[in-house]
N, C-alpha and C positions, 0 to 999 in steps of 0.2 A: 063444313063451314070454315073450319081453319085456313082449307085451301083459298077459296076466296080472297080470306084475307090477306093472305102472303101475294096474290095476284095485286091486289088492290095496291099494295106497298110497291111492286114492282113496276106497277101501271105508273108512265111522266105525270106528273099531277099537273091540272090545270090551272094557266096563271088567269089571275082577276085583268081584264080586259084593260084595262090601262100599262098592267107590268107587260102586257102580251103587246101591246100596241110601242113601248118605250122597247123592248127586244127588238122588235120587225126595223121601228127603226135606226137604232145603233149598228144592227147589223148591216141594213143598208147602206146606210154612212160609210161602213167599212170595205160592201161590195163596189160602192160606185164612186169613192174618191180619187181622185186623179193624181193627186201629188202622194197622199193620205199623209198630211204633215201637220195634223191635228190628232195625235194619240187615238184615230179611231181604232186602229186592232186592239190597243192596250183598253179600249170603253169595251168592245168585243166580249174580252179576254176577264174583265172582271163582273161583265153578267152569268160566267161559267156555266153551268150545267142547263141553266135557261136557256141559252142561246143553240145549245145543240143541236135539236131538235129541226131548227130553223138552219140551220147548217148544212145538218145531215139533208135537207131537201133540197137545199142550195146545190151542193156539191154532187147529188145526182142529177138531178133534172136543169140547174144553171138557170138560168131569171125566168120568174112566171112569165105565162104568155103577155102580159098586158104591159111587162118591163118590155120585154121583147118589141112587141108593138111600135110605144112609142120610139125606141131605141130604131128603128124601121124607118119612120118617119120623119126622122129627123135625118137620116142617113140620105132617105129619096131627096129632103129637102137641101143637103148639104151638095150631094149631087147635080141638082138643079141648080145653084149657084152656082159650082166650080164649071159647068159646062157652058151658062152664060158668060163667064171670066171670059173662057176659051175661043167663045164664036165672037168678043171682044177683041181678041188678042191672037192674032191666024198662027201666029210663031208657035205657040202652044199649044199642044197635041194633050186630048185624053188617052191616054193607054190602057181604060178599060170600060165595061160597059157599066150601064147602073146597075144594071143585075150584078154583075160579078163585085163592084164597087161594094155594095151593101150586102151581099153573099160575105166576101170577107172580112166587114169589118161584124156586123151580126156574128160571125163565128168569134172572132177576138172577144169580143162583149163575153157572149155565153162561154169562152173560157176560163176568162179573166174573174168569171163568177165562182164557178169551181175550184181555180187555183183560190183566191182569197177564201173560199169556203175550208179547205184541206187545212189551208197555216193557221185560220183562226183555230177550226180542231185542234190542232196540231197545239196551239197555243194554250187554250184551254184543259187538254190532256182530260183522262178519267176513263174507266172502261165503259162509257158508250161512247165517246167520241175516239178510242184507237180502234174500237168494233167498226163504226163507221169508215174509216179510212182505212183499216183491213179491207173490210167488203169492196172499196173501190178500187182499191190497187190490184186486187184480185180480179175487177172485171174488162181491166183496160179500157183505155180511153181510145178512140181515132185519132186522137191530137197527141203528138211523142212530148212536148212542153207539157200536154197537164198533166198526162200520165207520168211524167219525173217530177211533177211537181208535187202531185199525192203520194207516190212512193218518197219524197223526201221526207213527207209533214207527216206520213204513217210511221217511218225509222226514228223522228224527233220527238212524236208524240209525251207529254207528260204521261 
């Protein structure tokens, strides 16, 4: 029976569905700000141990599928625009296709999520968030940028 409990203590404890709903989104704020010149890593950074959890799945897997999605669709549509510009304006050459268009910017997106996943870790410190950013740097990335990017935020870790 002691065992148990010593598990129970070690188990994340769950937050009450409004702190769980204000994590998901601070953290988001912080994956998907463009300038981020609203102190969102420093709002990140001071939900600390809460936030980890939501990190750690961030910085492996990079935005749920449904971020992904819309992030898709707004890519096809941004495409569709710049190629009307183009059959506007004959001078002006597309140099890729929509696929390949939204193939790279989709891959920057699910970067850019990883990389802000690592610094926030990084930011927050504590052994489960340098366990997390051990376990990735260990498994390398495809992309040379995130994988320096997480070897950085693993060597800086609090």
């Amino acid at each position: 029976s002691g065992g148990r409990e010593a598990v129970a203590q070690d188990a994340p404890r769950e937050l009450p569905p409004e702190q769980a709903a204000e994590v998901r989104h601070t953290v988001v704020a912080w994956l998907e700000c463009e300038e981020c010149e609203e102190g969102q890593l420093e709002a990140v950074q001071r939900l600390g141990s809460n936030a980890v959890p939501t990190l750690g799945a961030t910085l492996e897997r990079g935005p749920p599928a449904a971020s992904r999605a819309r992030v898709r669709r707004h890519l096809e549509d941004s495409y569709g625009k710049i190629a009307e510009h183009v059959k506007k304006n004959p001078e002006e050459k597309l140099e890729v296709s929509q696929e390949e268009y939204v193939k790279i910017y989709l891959e920057n997106y699910a970067a850019n999520y990883r990389v802000r996943s690592a610094q926030a870790l990084a930011a927050i410190g504590g052994d489960e968030a340098r366990k997390l950013l051990a376990a990735a740097a260990i498994k390398k990335s495809s992309r040379e940028d995130v994988q320096a990017a997480i070897e950085a935020a693993a060597k800086s870790a609090k």
